[in-house]
PyMOL Python script that loads the backbone (N, CA, C, O; Angstrom):
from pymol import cmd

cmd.read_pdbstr("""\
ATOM      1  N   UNK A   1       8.562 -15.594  -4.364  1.00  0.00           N
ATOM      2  CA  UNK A   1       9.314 -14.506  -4.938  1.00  0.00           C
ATOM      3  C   UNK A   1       8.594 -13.169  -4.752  1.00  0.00           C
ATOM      4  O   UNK A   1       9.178 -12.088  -4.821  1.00  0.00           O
ATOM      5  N   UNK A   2       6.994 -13.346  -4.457  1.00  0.00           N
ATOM      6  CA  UNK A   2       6.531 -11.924  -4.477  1.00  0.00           C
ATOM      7  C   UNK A   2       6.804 -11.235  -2.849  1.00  0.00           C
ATOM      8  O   UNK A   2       7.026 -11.906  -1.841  1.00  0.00           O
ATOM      9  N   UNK A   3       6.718  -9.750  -2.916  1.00  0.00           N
ATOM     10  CA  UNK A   3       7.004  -8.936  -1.609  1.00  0.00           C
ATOM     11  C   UNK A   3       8.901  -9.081  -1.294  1.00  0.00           C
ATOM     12  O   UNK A   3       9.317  -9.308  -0.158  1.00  0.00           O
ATOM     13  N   UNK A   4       9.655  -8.940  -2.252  1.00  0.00           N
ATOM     14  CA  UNK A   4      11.001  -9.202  -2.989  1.00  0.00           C
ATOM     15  C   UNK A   4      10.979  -7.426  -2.949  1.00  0.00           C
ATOM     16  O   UNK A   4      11.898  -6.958  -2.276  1.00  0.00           O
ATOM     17  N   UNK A   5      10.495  -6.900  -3.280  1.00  0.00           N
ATOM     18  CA  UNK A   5      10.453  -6.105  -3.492  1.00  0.00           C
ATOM     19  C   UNK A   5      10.043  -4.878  -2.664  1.00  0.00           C
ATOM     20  O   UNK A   5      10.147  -3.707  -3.028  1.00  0.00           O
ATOM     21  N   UNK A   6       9.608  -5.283  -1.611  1.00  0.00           N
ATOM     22  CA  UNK A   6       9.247  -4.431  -0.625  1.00  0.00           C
ATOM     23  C   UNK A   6      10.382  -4.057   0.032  1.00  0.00           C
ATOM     24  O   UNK A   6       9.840  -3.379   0.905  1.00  0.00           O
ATOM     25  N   UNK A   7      11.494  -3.990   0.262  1.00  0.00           N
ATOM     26  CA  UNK A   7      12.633  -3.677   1.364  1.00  0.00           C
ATOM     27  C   UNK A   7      13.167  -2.491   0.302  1.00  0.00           C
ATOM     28  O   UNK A   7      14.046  -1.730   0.706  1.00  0.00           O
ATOM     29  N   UNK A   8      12.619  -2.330  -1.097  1.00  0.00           N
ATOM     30  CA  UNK A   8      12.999  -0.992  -1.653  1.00  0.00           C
ATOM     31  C   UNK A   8      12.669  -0.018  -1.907  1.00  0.00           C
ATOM     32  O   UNK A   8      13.214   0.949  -2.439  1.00  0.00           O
ATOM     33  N   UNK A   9      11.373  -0.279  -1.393  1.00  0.00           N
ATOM     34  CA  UNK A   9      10.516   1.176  -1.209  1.00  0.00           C
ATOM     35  C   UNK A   9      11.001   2.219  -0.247  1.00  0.00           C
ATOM     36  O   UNK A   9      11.630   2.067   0.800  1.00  0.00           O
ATOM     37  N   UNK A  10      10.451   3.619  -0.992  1.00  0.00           N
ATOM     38  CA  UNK A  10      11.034   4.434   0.281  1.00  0.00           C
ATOM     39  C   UNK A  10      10.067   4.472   1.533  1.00  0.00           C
ATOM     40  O   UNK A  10       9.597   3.343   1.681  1.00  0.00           O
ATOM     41  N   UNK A  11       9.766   5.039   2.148  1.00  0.00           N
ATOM     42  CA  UNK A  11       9.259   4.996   3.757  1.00  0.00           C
ATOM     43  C   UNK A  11       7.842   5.625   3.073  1.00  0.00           C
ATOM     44  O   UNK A  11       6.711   5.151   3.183  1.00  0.00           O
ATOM     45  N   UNK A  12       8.316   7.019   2.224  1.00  0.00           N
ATOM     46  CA  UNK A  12       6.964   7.869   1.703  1.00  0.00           C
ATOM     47  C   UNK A  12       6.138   6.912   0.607  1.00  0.00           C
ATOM     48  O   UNK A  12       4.923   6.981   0.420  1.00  0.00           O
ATOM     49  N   UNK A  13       6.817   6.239   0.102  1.00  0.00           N
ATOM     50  CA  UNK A  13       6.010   5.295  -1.197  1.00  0.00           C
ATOM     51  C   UNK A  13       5.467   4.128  -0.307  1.00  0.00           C
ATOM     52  O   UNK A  13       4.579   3.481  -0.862  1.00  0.00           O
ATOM     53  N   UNK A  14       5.794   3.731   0.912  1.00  0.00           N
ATOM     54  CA  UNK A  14       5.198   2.369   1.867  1.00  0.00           C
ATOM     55  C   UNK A  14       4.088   3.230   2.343  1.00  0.00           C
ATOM     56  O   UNK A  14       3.009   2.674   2.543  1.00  0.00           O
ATOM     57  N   UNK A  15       4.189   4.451   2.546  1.00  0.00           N
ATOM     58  CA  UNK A  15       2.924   5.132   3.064  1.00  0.00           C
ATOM     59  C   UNK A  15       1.800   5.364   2.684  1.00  0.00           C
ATOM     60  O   UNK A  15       0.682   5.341   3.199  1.00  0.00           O
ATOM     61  N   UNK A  16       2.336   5.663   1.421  1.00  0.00           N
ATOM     62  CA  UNK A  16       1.078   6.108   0.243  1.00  0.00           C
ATOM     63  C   UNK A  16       0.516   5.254  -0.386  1.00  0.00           C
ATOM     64  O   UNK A  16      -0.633   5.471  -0.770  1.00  0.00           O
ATOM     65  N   UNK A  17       1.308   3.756  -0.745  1.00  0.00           N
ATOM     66  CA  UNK A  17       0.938   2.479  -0.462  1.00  0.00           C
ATOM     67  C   UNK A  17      -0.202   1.563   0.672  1.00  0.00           C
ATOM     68  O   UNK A  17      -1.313   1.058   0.513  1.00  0.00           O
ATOM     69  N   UNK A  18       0.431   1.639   1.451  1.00  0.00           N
ATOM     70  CA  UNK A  18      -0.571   1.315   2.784  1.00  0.00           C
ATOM     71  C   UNK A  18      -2.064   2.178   3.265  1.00  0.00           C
ATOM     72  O   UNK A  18      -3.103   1.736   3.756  1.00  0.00           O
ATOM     73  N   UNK A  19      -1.639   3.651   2.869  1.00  0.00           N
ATOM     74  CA  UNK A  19      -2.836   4.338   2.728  1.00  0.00           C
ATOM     75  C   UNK A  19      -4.035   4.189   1.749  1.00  0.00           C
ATOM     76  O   UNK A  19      -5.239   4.412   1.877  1.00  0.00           O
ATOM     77  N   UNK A  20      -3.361   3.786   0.850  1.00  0.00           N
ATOM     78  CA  UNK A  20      -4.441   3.247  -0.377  1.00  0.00           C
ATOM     79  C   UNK A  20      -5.368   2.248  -0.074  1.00  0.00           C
ATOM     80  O   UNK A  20      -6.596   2.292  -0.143  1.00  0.00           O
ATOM     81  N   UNK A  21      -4.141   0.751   0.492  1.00  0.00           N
ATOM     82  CA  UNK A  21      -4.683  -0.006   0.547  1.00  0.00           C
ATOM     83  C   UNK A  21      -5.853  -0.086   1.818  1.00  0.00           C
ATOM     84  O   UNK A  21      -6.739  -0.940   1.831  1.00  0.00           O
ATOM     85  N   UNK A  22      -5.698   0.869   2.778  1.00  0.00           N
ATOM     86  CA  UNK A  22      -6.155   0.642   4.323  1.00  0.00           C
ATOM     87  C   UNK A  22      -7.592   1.027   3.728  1.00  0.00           C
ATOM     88  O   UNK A  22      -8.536   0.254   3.890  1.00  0.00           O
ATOM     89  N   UNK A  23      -7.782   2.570   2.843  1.00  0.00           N
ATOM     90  CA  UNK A  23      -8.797   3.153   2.682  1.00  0.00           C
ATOM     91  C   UNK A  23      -9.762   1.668   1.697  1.00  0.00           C
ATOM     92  O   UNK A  23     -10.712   0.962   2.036  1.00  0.00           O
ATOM     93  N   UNK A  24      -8.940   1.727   0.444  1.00  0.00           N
ATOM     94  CA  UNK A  24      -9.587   1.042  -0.453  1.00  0.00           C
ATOM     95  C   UNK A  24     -10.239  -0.425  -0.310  1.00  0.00           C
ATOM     96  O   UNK A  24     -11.423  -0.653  -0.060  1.00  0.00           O
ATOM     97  N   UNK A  25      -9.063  -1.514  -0.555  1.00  0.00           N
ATOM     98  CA  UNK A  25      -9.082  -2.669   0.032  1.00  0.00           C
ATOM     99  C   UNK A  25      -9.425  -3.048   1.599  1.00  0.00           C
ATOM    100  O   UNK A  25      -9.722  -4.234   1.738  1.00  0.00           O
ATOM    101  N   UNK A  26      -9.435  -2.491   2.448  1.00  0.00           N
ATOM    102  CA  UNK A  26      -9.678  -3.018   3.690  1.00  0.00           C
ATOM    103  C   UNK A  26     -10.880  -1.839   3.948  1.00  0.00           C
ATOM    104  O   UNK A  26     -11.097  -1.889   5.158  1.00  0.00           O
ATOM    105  N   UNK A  27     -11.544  -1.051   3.485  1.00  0.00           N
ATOM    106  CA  UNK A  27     -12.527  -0.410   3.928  1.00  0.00           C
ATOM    107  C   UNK A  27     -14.156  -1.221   4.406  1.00  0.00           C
ATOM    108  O   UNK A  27     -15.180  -0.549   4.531  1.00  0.00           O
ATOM    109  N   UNK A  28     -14.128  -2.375   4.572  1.00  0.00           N
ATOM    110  CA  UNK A  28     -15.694  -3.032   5.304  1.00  0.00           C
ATOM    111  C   UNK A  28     -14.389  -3.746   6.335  1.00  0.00           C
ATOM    112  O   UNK A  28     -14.959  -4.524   7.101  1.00  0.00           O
ATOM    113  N   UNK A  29     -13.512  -3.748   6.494  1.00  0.00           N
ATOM    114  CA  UNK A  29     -12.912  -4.689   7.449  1.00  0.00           C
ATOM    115  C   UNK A  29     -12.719  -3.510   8.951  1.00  0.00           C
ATOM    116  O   UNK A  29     -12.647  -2.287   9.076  1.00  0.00           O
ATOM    117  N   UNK A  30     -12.688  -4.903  10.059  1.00  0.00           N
ATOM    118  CA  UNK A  30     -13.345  -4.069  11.238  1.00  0.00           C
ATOM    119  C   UNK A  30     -11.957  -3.126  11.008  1.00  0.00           C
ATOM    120  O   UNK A  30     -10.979  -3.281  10.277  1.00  0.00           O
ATOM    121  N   UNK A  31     -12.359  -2.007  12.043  1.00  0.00           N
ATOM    122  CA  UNK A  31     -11.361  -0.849  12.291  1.00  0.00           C
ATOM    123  C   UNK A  31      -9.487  -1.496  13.012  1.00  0.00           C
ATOM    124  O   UNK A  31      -8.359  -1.162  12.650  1.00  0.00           O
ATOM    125  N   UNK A  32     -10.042  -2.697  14.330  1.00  0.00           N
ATOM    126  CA  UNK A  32      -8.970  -3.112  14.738  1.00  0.00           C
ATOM    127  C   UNK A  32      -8.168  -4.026  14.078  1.00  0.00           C
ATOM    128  O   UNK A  32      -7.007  -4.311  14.373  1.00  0.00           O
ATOM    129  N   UNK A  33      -8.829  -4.472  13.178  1.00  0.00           N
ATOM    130  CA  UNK A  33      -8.067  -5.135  11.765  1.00  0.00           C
ATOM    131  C   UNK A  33      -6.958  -4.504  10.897  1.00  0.00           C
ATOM    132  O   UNK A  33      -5.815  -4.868  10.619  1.00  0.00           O
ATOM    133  N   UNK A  34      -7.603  -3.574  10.612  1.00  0.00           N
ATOM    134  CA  UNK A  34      -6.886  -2.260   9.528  1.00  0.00           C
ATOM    135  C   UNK A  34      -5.426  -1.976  10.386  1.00  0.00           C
ATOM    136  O   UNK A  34      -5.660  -1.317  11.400  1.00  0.00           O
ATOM    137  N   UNK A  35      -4.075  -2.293  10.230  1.00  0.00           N
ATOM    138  CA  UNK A  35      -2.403  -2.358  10.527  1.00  0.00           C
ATOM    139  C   UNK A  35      -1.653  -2.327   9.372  1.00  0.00           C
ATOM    140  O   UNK A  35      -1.801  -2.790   8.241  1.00  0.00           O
ATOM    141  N   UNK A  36      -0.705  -1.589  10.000  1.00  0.00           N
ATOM    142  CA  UNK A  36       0.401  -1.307   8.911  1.00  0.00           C
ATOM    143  C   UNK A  36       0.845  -2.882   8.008  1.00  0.00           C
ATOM    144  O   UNK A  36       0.910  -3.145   6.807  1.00  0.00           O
ATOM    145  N   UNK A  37       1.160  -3.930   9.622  1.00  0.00           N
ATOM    146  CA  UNK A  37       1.044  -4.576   8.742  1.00  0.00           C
ATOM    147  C   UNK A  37       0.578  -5.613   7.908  1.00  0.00           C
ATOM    148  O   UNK A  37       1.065  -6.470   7.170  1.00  0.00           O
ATOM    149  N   UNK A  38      -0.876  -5.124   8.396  1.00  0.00           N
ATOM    150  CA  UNK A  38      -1.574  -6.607   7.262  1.00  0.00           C
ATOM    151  C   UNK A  38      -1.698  -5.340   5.906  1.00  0.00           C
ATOM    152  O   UNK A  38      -1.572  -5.934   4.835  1.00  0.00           O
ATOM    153  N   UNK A  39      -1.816  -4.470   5.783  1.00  0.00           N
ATOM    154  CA  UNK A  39      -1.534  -3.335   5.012  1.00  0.00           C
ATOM    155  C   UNK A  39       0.001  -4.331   3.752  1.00  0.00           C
ATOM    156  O   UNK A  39      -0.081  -4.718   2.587  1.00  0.00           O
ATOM    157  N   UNK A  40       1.036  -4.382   4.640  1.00  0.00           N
ATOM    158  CA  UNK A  40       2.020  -4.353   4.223  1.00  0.00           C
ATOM    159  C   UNK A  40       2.031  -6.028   3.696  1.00  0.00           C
ATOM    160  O   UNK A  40       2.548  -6.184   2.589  1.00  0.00           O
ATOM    161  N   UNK A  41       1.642  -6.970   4.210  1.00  0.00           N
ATOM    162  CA  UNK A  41       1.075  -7.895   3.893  1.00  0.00           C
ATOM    163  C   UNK A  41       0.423  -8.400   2.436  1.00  0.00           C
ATOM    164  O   UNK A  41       0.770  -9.406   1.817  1.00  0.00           O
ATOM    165  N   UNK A  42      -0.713  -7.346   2.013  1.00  0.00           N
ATOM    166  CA  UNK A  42      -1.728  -7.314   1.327  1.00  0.00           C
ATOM    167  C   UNK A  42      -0.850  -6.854  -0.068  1.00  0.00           C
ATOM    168  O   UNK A  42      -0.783  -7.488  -1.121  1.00  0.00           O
ATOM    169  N   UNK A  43      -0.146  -5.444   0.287  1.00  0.00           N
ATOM    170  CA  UNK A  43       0.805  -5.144  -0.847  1.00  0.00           C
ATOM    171  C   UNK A  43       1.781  -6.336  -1.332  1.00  0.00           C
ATOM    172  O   UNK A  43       2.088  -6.505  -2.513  1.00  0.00           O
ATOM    173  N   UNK A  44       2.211  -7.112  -0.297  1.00  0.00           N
ATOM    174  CA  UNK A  44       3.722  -7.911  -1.212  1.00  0.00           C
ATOM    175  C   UNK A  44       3.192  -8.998  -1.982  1.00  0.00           C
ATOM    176  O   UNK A  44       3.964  -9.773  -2.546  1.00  0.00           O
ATOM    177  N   UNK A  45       1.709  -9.157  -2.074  1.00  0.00           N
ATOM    178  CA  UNK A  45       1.148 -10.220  -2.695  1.00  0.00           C
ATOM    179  C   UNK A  45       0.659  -9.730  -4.239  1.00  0.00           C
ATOM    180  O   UNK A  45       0.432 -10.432  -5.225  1.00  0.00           O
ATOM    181  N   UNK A  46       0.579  -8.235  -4.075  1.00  0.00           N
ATOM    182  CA  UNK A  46       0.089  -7.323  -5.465  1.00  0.00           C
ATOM    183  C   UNK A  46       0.967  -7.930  -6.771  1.00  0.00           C
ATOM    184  O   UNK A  46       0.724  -8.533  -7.817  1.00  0.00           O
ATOM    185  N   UNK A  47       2.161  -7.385  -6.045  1.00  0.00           N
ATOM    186  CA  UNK A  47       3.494  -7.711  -6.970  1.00  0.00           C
ATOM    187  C   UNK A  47       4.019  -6.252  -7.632  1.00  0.00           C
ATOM    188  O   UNK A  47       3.478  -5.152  -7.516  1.00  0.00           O
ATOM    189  N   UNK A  48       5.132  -6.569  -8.296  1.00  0.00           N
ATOM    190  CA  UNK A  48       5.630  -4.827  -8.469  1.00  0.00           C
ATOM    191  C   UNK A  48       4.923  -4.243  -9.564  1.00  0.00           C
ATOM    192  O   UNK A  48       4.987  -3.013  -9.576  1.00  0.00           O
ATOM    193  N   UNK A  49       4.424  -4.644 -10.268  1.00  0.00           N
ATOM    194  CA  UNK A  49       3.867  -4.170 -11.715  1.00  0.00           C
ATOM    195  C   UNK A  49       2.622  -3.135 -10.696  1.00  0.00           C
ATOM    196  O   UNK A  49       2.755  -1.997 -10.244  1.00  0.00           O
ATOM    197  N   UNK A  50       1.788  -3.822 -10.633  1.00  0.00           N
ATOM    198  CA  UNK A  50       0.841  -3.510  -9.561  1.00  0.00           C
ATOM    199  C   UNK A  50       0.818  -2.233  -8.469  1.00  0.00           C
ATOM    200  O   UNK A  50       0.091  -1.263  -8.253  1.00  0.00           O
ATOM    201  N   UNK A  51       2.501  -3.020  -7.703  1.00  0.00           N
ATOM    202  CA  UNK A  51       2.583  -1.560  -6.508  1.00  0.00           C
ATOM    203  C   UNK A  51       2.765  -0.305  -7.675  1.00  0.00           C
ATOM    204  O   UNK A  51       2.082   0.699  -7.472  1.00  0.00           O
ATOM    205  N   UNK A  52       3.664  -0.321  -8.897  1.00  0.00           N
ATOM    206  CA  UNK A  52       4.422   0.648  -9.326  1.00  0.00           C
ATOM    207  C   UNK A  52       2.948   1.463  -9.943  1.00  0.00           C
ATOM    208  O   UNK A  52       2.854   2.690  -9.970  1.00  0.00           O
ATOM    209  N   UNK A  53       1.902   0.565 -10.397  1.00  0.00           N
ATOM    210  CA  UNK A  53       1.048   1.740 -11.056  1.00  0.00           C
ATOM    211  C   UNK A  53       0.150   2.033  -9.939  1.00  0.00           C
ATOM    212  O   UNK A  53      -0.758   2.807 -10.244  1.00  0.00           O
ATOM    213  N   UNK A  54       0.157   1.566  -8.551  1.00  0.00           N
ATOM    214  CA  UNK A  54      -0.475   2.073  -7.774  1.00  0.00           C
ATOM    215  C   UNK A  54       0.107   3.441  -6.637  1.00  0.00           C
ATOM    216  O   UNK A  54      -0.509   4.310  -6.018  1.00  0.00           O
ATOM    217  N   UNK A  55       1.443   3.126  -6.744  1.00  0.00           N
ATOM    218  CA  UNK A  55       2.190   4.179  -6.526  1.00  0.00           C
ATOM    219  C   UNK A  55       2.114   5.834  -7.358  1.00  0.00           C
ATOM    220  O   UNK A  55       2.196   6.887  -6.726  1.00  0.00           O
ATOM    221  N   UNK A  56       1.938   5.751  -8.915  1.00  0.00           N
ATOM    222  CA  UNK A  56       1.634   6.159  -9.624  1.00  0.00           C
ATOM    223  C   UNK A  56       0.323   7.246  -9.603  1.00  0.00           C
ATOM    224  O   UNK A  56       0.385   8.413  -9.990  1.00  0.00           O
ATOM    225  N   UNK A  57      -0.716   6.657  -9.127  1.00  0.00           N
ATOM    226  CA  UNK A  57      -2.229   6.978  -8.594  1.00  0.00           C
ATOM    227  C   UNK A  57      -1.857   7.225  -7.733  1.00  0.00           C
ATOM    228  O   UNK A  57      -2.922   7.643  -7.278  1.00  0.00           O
ATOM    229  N   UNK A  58      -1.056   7.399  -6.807  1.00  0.00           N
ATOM    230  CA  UNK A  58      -0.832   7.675  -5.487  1.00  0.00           C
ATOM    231  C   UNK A  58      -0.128   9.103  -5.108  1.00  0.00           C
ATOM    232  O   UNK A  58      -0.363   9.752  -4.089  1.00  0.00           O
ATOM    233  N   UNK A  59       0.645   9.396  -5.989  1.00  0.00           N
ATOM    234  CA  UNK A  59       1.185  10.319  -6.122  1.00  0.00           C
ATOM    235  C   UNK A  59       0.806  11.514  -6.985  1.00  0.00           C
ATOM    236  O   UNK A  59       0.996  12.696  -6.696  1.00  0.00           O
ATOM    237  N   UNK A  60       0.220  11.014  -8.127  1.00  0.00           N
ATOM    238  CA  UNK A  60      -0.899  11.906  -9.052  1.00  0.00           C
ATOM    239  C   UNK A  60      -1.747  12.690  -8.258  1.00  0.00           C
ATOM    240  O   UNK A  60      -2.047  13.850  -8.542  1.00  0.00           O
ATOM    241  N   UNK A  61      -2.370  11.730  -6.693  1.00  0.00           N
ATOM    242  CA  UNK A  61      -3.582  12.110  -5.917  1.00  0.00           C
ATOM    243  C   UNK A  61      -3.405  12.481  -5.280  1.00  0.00           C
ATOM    244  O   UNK A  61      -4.314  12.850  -4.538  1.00  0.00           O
ATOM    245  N   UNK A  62      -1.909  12.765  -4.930  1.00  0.00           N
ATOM    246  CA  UNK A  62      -1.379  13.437  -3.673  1.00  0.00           C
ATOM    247  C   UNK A  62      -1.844  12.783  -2.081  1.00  0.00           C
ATOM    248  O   UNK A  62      -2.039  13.524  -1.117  1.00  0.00           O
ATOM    249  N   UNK A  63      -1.995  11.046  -2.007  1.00  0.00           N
ATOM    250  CA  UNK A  63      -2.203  10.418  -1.222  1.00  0.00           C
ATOM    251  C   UNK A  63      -1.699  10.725  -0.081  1.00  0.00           C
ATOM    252  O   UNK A  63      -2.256  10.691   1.016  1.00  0.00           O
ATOM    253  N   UNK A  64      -0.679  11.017  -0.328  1.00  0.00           N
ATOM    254  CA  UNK A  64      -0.003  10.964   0.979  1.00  0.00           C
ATOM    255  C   UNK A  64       0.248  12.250   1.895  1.00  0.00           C
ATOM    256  O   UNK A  64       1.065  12.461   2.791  1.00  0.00           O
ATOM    257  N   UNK A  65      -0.828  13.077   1.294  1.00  0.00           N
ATOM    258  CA  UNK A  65      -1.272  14.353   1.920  1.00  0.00           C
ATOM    259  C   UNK A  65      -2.712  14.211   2.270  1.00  0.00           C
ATOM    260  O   UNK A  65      -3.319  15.203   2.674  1.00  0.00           O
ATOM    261  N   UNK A  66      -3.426  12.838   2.126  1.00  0.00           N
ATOM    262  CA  UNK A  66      -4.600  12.586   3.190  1.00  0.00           C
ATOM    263  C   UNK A  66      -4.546  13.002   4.424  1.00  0.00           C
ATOM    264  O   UNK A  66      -5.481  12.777   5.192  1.00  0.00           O
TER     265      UNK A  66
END
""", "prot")
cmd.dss("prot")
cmd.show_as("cartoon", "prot")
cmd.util.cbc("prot")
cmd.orient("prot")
């Protein structure tokens, strides 16, 4: 049932999403590793509670102007 939820994100919230995760979570993993979508992958396993307050931090931080 989890990643149910991914086909409703907008394009800018998958971004700011995936940016989080690429920097945060995948930061010791090699460079040719780091993809949208093991990115996208990594998120549908979070679950929505999770994406929504990370979305949250994401937008507070203006992520998606990295």
């Amino acid at each position: 049932m989890s990643g149910d939820f991914l086909h409703i994100l907008k394009p800018k919230e998958r971004q700011i999403l995936r940016t989080i995760v690429k920097n945060i979570n995948f930061k010791h993993y090699p460079k040719e590793a780091i993809t949208d979508r093991e990115a996208d992958k990594f998120i549908s396993v979070l679950g929505p509670v999770t994406v929504e307050k990370l979305l949250k931090v994401g937008k507070d931080n203006k992520v998606a102007d990295l």
